[in-house]
C-alpha positions in Angstrom: 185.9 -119.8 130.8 183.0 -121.6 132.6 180.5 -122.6 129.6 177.2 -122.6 130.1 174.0 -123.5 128.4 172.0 -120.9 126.8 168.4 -121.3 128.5 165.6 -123.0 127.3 162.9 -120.6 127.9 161.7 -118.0 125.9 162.9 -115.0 126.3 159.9 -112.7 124.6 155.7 -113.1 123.5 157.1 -113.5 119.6 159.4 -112.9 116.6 161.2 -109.1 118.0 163.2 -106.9 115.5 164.7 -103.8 115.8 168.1 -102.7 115.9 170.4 -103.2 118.7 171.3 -100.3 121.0 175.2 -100.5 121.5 176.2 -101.2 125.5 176.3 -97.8 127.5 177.3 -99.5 131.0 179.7 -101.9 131.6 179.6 -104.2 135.0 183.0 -105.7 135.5 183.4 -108.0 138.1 186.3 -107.9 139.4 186.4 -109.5 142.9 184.1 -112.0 142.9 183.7 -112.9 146.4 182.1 -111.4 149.2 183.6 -110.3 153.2 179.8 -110.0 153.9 177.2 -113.2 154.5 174.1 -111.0 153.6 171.2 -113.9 154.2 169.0 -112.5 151.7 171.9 -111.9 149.1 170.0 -113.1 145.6 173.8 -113.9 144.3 175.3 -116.4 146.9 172.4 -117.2 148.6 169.8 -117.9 145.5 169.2 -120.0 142.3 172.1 -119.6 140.9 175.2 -120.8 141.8 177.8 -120.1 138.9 179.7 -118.3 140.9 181.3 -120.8 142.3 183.0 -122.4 139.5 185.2 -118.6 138.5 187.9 -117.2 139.8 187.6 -115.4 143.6 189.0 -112.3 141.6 189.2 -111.5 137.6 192.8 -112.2 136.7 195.1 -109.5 134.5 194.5 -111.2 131.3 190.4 -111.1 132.1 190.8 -106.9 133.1 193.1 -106.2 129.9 190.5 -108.1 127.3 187.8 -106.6 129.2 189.3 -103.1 129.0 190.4 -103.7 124.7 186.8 -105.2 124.3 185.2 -101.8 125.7 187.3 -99.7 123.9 186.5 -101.9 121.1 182.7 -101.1 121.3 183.0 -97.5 121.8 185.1 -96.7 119.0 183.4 -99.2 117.0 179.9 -97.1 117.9 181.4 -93.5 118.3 180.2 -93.2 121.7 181.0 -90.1 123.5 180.6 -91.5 126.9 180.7 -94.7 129.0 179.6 -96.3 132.2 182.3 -98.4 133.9 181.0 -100.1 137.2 183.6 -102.1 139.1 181.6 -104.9 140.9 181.7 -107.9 142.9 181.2 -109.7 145.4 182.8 -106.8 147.2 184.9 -105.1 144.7 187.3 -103.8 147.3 188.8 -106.7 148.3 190.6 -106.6 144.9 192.3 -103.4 146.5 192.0 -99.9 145.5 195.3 -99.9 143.5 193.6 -102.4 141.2 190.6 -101.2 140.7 192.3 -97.2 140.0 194.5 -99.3 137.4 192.1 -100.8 135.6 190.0 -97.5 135.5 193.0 -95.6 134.0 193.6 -98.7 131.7 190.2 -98.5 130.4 190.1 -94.8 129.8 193.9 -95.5 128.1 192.2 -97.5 125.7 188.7 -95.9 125.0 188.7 -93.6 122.3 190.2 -90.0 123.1 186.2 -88.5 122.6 184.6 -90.7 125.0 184.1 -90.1 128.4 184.4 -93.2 130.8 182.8 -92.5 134.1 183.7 -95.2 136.6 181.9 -96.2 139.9 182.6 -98.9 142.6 180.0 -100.4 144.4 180.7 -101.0 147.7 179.3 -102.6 151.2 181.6 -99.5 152.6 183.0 -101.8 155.2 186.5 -101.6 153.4 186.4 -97.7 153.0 189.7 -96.0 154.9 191.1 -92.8 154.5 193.8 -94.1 152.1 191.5 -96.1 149.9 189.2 -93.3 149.5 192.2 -90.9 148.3 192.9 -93.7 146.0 189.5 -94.0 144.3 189.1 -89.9 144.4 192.5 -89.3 142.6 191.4 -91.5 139.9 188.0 -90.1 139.2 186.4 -93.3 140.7 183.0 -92.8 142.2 182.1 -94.6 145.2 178.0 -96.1 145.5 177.6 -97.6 149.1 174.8 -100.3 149.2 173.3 -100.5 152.4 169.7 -102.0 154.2 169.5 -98.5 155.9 170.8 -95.7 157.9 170.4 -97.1 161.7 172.1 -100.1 162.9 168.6 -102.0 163.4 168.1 -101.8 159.4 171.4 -103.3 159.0 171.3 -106.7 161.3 171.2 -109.3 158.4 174.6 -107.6 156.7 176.7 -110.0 159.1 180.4 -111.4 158.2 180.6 -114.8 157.9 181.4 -115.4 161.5 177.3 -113.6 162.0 179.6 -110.9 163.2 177.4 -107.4 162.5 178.7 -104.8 159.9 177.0 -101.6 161.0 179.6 -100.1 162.5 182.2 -100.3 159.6 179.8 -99.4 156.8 178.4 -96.4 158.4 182.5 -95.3 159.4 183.0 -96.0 155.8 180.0 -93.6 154.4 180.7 -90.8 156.9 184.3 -90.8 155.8 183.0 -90.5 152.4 180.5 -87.7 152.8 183.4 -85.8 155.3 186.4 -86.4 153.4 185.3 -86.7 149.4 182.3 -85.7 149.3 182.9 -85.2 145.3 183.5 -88.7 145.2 180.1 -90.1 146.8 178.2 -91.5 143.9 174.9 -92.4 146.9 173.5 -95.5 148.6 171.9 -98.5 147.5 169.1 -99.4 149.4 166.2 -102.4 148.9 162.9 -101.4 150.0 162.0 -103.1 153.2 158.1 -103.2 153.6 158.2 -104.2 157.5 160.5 -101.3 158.3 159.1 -97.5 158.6 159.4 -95.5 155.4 160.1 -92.5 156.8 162.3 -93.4 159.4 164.3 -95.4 156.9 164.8 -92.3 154.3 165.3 -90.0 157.0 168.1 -92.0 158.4 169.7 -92.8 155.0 169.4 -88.4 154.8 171.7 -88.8 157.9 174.8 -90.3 156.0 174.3 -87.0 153.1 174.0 -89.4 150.1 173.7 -87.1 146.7 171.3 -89.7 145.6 169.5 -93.2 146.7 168.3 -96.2 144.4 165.1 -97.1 146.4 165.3 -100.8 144.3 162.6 -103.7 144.9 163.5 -107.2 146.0 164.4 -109.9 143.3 161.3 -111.9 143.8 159.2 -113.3 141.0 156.2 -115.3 140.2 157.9 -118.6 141.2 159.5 -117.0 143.7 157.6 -114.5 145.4 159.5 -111.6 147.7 158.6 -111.3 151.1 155.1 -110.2 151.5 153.3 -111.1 148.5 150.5 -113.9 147.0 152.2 -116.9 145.3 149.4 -117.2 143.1 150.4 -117.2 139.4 149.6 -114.7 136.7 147.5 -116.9 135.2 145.0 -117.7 138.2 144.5 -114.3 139.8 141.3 -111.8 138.6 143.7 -109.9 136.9 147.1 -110.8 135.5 149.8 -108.8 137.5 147.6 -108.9 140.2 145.8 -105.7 140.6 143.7 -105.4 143.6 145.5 -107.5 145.9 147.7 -105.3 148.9 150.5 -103.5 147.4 153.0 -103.7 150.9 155.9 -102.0 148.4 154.1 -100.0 146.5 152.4 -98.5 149.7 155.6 -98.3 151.4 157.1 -96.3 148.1 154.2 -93.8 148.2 154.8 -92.6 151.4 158.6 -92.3 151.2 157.6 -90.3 148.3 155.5 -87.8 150.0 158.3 -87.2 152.2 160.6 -86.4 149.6 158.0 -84.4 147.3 157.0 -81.5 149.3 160.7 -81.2 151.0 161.5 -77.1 150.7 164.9 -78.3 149.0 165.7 -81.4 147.1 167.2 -83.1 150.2 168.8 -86.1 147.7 168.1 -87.2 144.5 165.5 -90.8 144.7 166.2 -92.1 140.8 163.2 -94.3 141.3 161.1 -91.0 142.0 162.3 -88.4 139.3 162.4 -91.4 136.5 158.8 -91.6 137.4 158.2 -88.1 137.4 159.9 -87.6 133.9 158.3 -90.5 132.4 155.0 -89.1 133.3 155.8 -85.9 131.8 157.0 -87.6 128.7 160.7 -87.4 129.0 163.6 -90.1 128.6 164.5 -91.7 131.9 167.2 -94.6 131.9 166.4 -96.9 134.4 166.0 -101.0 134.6 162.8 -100.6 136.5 160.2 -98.4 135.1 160.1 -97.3 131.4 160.2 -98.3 127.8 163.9 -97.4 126.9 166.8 -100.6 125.5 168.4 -101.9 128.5 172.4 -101.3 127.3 174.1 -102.8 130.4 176.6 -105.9 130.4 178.7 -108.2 132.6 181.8 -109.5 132.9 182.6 -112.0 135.7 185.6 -112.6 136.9 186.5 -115.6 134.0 185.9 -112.9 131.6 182.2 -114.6 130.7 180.1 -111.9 128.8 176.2 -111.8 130.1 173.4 -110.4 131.2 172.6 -108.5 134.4 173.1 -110.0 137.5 169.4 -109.6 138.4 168.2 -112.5 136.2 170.1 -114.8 138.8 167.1 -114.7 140.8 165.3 -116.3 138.2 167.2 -119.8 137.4 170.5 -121.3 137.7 172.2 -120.3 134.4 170.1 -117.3 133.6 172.4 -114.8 132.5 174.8 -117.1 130.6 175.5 -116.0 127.0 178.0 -118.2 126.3 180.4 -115.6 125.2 183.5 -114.3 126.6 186.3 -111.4 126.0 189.1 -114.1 124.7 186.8 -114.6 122.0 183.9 -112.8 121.5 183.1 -109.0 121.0 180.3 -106.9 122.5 178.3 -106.8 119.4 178.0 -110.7 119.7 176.1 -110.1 122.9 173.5 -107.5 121.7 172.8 -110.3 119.1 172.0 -112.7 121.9 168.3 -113.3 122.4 168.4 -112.4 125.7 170.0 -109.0 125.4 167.4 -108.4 122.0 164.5 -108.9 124.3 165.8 -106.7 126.9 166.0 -104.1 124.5 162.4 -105.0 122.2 160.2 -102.3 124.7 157.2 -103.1 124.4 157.1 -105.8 122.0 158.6 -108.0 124.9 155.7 -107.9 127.0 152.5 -109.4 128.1 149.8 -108.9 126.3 148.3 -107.3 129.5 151.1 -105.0 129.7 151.1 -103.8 126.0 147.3 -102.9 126.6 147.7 -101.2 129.5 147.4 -97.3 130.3 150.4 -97.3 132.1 153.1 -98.7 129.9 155.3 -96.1 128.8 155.6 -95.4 132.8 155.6 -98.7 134.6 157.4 -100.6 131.2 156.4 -104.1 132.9 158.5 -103.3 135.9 162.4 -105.0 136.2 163.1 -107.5 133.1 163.9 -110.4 136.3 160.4 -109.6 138.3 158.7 -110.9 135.4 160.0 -114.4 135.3 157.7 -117.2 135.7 159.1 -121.1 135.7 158.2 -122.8 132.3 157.1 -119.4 131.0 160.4 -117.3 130.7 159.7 -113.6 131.2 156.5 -112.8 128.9 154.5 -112.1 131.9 153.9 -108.8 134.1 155.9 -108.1 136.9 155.5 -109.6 140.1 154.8 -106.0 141.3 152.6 -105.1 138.7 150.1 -103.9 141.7 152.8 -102.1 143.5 153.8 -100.3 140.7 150.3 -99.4 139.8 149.8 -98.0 143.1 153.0 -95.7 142.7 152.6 -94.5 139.5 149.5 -93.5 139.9 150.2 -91.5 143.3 152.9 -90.1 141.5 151.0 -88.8 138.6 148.2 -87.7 141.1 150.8 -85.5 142.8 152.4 -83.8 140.0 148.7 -83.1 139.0 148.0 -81.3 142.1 151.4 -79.1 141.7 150.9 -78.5 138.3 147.0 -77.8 138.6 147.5 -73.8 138.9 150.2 -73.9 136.1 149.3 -72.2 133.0 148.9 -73.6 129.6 
């Protein structure tokens, strides 16, 4: 296993306790290379470069621990249903059979009342008839992460010879939505400020996704994403920056009044009805807006146990738990400082944030937009502004549909 150290920034505003919420979703990395050269990609292309000391793909001895150590968990915490995501890199390249193997293998070994719902996250480029058959058979959901629905959105997910991918992933999502449609679990798309909001979710429409994760770039405070000040936390008027231009959050708001008034619920946008539940009070499990214990973990390809491949943006090293599946069980992890922070709510954040009117909504924003070098991730998100300006549209909305309701 490739050791690394545990890092030396904190992790939350003070001493946390509360009782750890057992792992729901479980990341498994099982190719951990890519056949794309994405020149934004946060994993290859950022901070972090762990990647390259593991295995290109997890061997048999990392896949059967991995698959004992989840059964492990969900006996040990009587859970009725699990989350299996088969990752990467580009999960595909470990071949269909594989990944429908190690599916079966885990639900073989889960307990006979728990549910394990699988998903593979793909660029789509390696999606074929066959393949798809394979996945469908064996109750494998297939998420498709793409920059958009027309070739123009799609010109930085090149090969590595600069070669352009468009036409293979959008053959691979039609064959999808034609042939198993039961098996299309949506698209993955990162919110592209520069590009035209509607345009962009109209074309996405195009490839009949069931739903789309509208997710924000990983950029933080060191690190801004495109579009955004560089100044600190610390040195604007107001902490998370309210009052500068909110590029994403603008670009959100009008993607959602395209979607909100629709005469039929065209796709589900989990960014969206989280918000929309949240504001009326209800649970929504999502990394990026709420109050809820974060219950996902990753295994890379060694068969290290850590955290979620977001916090890569952050810092070399900055999902590293030092644990692995040889050795160490799941419970080990939610004991990791990290992982308790992730799940504290509200007692994790900034001071600003726990003060704030907005907090059972926004949540200070994705655990990784928060990071700030030499401060760890006690501050507001990056996009504290752009969430401000969503939520609130949001809520303004579903005032105006509600206002005729009665009590």
């Amino acid at each position: 296993m490739s050791q690394q150290a545990t890092p030396r920034v904190p992790w939350h505003t003070g001493p946390v306790s509360h009782t750890p919420v057992p792992f729901g979703q479980f990341i498994v990395k099982v190719h951990g290379r890519c056949n794309l050269a994405c020149r934004y990609c946060y994993l290859y292309e950022g901070p972090d470069r762990s990647w390259r000391d593991r295995p290109s793909a997890a061997p048999p001895a990392v896949l059967e621990h991995t698959a004992s150590r989840i059964g492990e968990h969900a006996a040990a915490h009587r859970l009725r249903e699990v989350a299996l995501v088969l990752h990467g890199g580009e999960p595909l390249l470990a071949g269909a059979d594989l990944l429908a193997a190690f599916a079966d293998r885990v639900r073989d070994l889960a307990p006979a009342d728990c549910t394990v719902r699988v998903t593979v996250q793909t660029n789509a480029t390696l999606l074929n008839d066959a393949r798809i058959a394979t996945l469908a058979r064996h109750r494998i959901s297939v998420g498709i992460s793409l920059d958009g629905g027309l070739p123009a959105h799609n010109t930085l997910r090149t090969d590595h010879a600069g070669r352009p991918s468009w036409a293979m992933a959008s053959r691979g999502a039609r064959l999808l939505a034609d042939r198993h449609p039961e098996a299309y679990a949506g698209i993955l798309t990162v919110v592209d400020p520069r590009t035209d909001p509607v345009e962009m979710y109209e074309s996405l429409l195009a490839l009949r996704p069931p739903a789309l994760d509208l997710l924000l770039p990983h950029g933080n405070w060191t690190a801004p994403p495109p579009g955004l000040p560089t100044t600190h936390p610390a040195h604007s008027a107001h902490p998370g920056g309210i009052g500068r231009p909110t590029p994403y959050g603008d670009w959100l708001c009008t993607v959602f009044d395209r979607w909100w008034p629709a005469g039929r619920r065209e796709t589900k946008v989990r960014l969206f009805e989280e918000c929309l539940a949240l504001l009326l009070g209800l649970p929504a499990a999502t990394e990026s807006l709420g109050l809820d214990p974060v219950n996902a973990v990753v295994v890379e390809t060694d068969g290290s146990i850590e955290q979620i491949d977001s916090l890569k943006s952050a810092y070399d090293g900055a999902t590293a738990t030092g644990l692995d599946v040889f050795h160490h069980t799941f419970d080990a992890a939610l004991r990791h400082p990290g992982v308790a922070a992730r799940q504290a709510g509200a007692d994790a954040l900034a001071a600003v944030c726990r003060s704030c009117p907005l907090l059972t909504v926004c949540g200070g924003g994705h655990y990784a937009h928060r990071y700030r070098a030499g401060h760890g991730f006690a501050n507001p998100s990056v996009y504290c502004a752009d969430l401000d300006r969503l939520v609130r549209h949001v809520a303004a909305r579903l005032a105006e549909a509600t206002a005729g309701d009665p009590p």
